[in-house]
Structures are given as C-alpha cells and as structure tokens.
ROVODO-59965 format. One line per field, with one value per residue: residue number from 1; residue in one letter; chain; x, y, z of N, C-alpha, C in turn. Coordinates in steps of 0.05 Angstrom, whole numbers, plus 5000, padded with zeros to 4 digits. Example, Ala and Ser with C-alpha at 12.3 -4.5 7.8 and 13.67 -1.06 7.14 Angstrom:
BEGIN
n: 1, 2 .
res: A, S .
chain: A, A .
n_u: 5264, 5257 .
n_v: 4886, 4955 .
n_w: 5156, 5142 .
ca_u: 5246, 5273 .
ca_v: 4910, 4979 .
ca_w: 5156, 5143 .
c_u: 5264, 5258 .
c_v: 4934, 5001 .
c_w: 5156, 5157 .
***
This chain:
BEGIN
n: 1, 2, 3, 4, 5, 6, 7, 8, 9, 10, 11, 12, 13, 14, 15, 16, 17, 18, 19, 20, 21, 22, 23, 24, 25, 26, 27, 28, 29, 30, 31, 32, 33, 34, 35, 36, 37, 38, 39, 40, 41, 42, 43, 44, 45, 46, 47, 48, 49, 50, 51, 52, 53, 54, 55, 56, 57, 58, 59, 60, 61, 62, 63, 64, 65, 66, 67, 68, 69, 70, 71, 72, 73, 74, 75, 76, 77, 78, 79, 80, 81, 82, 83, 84, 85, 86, 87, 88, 89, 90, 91, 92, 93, 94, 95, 96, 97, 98, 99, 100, 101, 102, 103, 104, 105, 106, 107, 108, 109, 110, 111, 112, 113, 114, 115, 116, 117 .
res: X, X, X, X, X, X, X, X, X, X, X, X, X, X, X, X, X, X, X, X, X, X, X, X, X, X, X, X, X, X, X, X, X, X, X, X, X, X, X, X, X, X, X, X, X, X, X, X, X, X, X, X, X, X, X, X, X, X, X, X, X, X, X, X, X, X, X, X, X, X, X, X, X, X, X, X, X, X, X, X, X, X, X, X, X, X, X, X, X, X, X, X, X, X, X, X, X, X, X, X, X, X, X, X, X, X, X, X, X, X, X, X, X, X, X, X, X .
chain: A, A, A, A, A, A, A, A, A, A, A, A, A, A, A, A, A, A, A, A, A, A, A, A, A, A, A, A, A, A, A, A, A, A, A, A, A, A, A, A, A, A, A, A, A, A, A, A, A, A, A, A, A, A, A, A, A, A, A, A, A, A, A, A, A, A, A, A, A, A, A, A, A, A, A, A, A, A, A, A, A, A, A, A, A, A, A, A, A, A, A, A, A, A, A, A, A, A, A, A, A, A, A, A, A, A, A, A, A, A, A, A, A, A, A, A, A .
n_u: 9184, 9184, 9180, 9225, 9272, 9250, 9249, 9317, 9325, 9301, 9332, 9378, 9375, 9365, 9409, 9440, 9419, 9423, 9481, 9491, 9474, 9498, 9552, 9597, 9607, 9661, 9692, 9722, 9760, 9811, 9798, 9751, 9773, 9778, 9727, 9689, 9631, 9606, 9558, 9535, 9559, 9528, 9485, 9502, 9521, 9488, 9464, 9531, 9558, 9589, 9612, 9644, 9669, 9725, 9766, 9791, 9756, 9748, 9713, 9705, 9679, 9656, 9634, 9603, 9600, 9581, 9587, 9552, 9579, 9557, 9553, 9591, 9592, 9612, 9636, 9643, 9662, 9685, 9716, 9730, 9751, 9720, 9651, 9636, 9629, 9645, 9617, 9616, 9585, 9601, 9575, 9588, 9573, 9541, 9585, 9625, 9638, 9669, 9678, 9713, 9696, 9733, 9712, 9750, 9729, 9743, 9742, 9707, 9669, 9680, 9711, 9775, 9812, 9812, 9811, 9804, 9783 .
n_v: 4569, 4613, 4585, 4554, 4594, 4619, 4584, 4575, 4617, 4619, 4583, 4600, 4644, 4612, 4585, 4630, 4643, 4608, 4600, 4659, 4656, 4604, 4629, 4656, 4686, 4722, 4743, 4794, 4794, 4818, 4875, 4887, 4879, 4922, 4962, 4931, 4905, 4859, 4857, 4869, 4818, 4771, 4792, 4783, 4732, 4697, 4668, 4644, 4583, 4572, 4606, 4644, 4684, 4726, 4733, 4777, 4808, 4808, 4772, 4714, 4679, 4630, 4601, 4544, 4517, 4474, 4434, 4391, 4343, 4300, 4231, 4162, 4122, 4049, 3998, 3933, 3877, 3809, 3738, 3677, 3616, 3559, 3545, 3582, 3657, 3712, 3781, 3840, 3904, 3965, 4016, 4080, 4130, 4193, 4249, 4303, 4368, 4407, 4475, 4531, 4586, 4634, 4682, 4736, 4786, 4851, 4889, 4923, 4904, 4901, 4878, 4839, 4795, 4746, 4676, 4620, 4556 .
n_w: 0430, 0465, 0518, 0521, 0526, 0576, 0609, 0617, 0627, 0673, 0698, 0701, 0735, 0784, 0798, 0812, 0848, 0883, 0891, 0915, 0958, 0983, 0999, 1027, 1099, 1116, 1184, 1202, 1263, 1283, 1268, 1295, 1351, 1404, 1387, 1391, 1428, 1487, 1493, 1425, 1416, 1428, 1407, 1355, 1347, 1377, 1455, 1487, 1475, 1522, 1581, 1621, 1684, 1698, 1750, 1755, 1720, 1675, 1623, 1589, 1535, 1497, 1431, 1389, 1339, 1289, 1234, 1191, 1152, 1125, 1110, 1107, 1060, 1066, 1016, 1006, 0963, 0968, 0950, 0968, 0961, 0935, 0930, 0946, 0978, 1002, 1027, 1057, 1078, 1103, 1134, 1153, 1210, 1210, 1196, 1231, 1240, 1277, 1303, 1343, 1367, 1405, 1451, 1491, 1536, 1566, 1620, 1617, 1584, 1528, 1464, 1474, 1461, 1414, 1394, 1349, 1339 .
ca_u: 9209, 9184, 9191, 9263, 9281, 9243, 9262, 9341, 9329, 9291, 9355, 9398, 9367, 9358, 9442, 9456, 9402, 9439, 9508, 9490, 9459, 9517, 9571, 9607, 9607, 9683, 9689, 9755, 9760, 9825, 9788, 9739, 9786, 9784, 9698, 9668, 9631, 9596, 9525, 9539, 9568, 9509, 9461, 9501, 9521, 9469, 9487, 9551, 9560, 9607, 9614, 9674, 9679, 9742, 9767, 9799, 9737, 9750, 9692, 9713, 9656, 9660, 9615, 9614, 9588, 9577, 9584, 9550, 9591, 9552, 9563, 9610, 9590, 9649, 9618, 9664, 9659, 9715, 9706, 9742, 9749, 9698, 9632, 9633, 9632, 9644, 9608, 9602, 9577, 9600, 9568, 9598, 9545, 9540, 9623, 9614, 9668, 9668, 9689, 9705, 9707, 9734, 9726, 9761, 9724, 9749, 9729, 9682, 9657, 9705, 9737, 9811, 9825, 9796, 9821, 9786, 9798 .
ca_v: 4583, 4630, 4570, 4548, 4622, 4623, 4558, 4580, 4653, 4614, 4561, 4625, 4654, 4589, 4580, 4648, 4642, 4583, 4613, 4676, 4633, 4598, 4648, 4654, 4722, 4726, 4767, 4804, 4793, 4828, 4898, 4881, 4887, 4944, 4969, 4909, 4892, 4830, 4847, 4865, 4791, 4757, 4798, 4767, 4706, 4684, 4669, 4633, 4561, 4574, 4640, 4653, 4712, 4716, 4749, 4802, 4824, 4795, 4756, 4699, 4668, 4609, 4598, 4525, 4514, 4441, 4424, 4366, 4337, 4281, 4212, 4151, 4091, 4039, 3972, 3915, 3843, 3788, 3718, 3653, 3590, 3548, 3565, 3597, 3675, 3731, 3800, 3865, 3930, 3980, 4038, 4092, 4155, 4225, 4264, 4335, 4381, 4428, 4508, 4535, 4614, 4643, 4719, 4754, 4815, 4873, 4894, 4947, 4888, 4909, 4858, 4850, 4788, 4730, 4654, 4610, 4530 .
ca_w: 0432, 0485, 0542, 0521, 0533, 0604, 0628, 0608, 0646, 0698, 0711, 0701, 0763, 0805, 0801, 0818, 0877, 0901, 0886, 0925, 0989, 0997, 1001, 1067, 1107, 1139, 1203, 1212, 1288, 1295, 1265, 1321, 1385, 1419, 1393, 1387, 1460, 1488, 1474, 1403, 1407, 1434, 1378, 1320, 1343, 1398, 1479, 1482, 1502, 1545, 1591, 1653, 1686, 1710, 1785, 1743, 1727, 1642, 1604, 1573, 1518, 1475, 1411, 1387, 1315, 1285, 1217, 1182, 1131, 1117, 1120, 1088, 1066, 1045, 1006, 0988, 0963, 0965, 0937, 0980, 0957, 0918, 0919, 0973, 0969, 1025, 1023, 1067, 1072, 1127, 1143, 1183, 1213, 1198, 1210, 1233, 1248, 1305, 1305, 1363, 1373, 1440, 1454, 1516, 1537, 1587, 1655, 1606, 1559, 1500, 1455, 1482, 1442, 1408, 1389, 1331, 1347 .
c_u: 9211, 9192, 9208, 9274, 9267, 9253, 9299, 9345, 9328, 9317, 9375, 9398, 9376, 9384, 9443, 9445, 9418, 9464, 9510, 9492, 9479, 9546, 9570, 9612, 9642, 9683, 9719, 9751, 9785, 9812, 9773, 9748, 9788, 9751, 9683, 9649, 9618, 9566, 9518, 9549, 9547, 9481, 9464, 9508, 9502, 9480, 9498, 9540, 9562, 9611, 9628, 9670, 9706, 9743, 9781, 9782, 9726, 9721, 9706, 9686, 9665, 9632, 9630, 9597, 9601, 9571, 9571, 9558, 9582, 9568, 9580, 9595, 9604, 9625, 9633, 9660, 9685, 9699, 9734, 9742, 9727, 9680, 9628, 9641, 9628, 9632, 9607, 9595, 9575, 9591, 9569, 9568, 9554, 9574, 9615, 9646, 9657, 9682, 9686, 9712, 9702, 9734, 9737, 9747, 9725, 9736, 9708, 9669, 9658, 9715, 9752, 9827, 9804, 9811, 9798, 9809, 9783 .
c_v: 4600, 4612, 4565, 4576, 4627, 4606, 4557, 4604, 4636, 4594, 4574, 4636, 4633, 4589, 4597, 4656, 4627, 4588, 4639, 4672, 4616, 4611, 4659, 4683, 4708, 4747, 4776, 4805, 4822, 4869, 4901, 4885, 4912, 4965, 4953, 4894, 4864, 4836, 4862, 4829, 4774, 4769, 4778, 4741, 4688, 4686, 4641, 4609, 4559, 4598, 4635, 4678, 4715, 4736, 4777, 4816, 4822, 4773, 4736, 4677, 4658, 4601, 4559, 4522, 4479, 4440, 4400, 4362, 4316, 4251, 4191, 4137, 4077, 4011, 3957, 3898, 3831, 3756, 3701, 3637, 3582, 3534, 3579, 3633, 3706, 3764, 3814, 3884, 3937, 4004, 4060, 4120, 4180, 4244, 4295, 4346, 4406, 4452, 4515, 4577, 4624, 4674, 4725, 4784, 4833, 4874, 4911, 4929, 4894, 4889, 4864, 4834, 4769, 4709, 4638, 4580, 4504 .
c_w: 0457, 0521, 0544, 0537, 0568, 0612, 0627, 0631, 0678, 0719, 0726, 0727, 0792, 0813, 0817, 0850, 0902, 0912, 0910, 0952, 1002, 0992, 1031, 1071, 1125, 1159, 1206, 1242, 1299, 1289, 1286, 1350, 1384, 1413, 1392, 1428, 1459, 1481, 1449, 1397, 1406, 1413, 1363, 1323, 1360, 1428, 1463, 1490, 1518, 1552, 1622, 1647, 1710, 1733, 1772, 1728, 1685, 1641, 1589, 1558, 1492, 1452, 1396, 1361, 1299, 1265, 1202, 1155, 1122, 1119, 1100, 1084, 1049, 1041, 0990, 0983, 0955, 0966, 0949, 0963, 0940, 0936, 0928, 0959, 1005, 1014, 1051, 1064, 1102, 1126, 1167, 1182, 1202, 1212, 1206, 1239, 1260, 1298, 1326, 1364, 1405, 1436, 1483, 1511, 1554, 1605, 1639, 1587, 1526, 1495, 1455, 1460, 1434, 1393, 1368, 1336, 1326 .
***
C-alpha cells in the first residue's frame, strides 16, 4: 500500500517538475526602454548576432533564436491496375522557426526601442 502511495506522490511531483520547466518567462520590452542598457542585454541574453553602430552614435543589436519543431513524415500507398501496386513514403527534415529580436540603444547605451520579428 505504502508504494502505490509513493509511486502516485512520486508521478505527482515528476508532472509538476515538468510543468514548472516548461513555463515561458515573457519580457515586457516596452517597461524596459528608457533603464534597460546594452550590457544588461548581453548578460541575459548573450552577445548579439548581429551588432551596427550607427554614425549617430545608436547601437543597433539583433538576437536570433531557432526553434526546433520537429519533423513531418507523410506515408501513402495507392494501388494501379492489376497486380501491380504503387507505394511511397516521403520524408521531409527537421522545421524550425526563427525569432528575431532587434534592440536600438542610445548614444549612452539605453534602450530607445526594440522590434520582435
């Protein structure tokens, strides 16, 4: 009786472990303009991909994040004529999906604005 009751707690836990672990952090960006600088940016999100500095003296830094969504695979059969018999199986690769976040940051390295693509 005492293992039903652990192995029940223990499942109980494992979910809520899982449950917990994947739960998404949102960032309010727009709360962010105007104290947020660039190397607070590069702590939490790493260096950028992409980095311009423009003649006006602005930062411009792109973050590029890559999803893997896993892959398809489609598998059909079709049947011709007599006896004869047709079969495929296609297999497409792994479909990701791209995020792109742009920040703009001041002549003082202050978030001015910021774009999500």
């Amino acid at each position: 009786m005492k293992t039903k009751t652990f192995l029940k707690t223990s499942l109980a836990v494992a979910v809520a472990i899982l449950f917990a672990g994947c739960a998404t952090h949102r960032v309010d960006w727009n709360a962010r303009v105007g104290i947020f600088n660039f190397d607070q940016a590069v702590t939490e999100l790493g260096p950028p991909d992409k980095q311009a500095k423009l003649s006006d003296g602005q930062t411009i830094a792109e973050w590029v994040t890559r999803y893997n969504t896993g892959s398809s695979v489609t598998v059909g059969t079709g049947f011709y004529g007599y006896p004869g018999g047709v079969g495929y199986v296609q297999s497409v690769g792994p479909n990701t999906y791209e995020s792109k976040l742009r920040l703009t940051f001041g002549t003082n390295n202050v978030l001015t604005a910021w774009a999500k693509k």
